[in-house]
N, C-alpha and C positions, 0 to 999 in steps of 0.2 A: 414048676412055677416059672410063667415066663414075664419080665419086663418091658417095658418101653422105654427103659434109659439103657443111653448107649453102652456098650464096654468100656473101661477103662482104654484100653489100647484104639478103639473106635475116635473116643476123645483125642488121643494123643496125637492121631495122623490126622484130625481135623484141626487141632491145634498149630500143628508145625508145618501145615500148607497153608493156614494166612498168614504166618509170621515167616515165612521163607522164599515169600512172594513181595519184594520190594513196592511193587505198582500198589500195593492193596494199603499201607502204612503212610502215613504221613512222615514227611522227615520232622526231626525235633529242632524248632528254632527258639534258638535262645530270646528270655523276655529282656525288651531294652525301657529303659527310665525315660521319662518323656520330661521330667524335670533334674535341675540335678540334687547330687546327693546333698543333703542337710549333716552338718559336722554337730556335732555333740555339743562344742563354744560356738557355734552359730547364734542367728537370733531364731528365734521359734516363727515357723511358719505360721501360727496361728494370729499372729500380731501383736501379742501382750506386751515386749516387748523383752521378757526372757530369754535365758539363753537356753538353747534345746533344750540340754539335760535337766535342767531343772522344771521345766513347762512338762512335753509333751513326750519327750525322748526317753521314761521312766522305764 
């Protein structure tokens, strides 16, 4: 009985030649806040006129 799916070991070297190839990965850039952060005793972003934690910060 023969397959069309790779070896296990087939998989393995095809795995560890695109992850051992820097140029094929993107680097991982951290996500940055485009607004700043909302404190808990803030007022609520949304405008009600709350403080976070009681509005929207649940």
């Amino acid at each position: 009985m023969t397959s069309n799916q790779p070896s296990s070991n087939e998989f393995e070297e095809e795995l560890d030649s695109c992850c051992s190839n820097a140029s094929c990965c993107a680097p991982a850039e951290p996500i940055k806040r485009t607004e700043a952060k909302v404190g808990r005793n803030d007022p609520c972003p949304c405008g009600n006129g709350k403080k976070y934690k009681k509005c929207c910060g649940m």
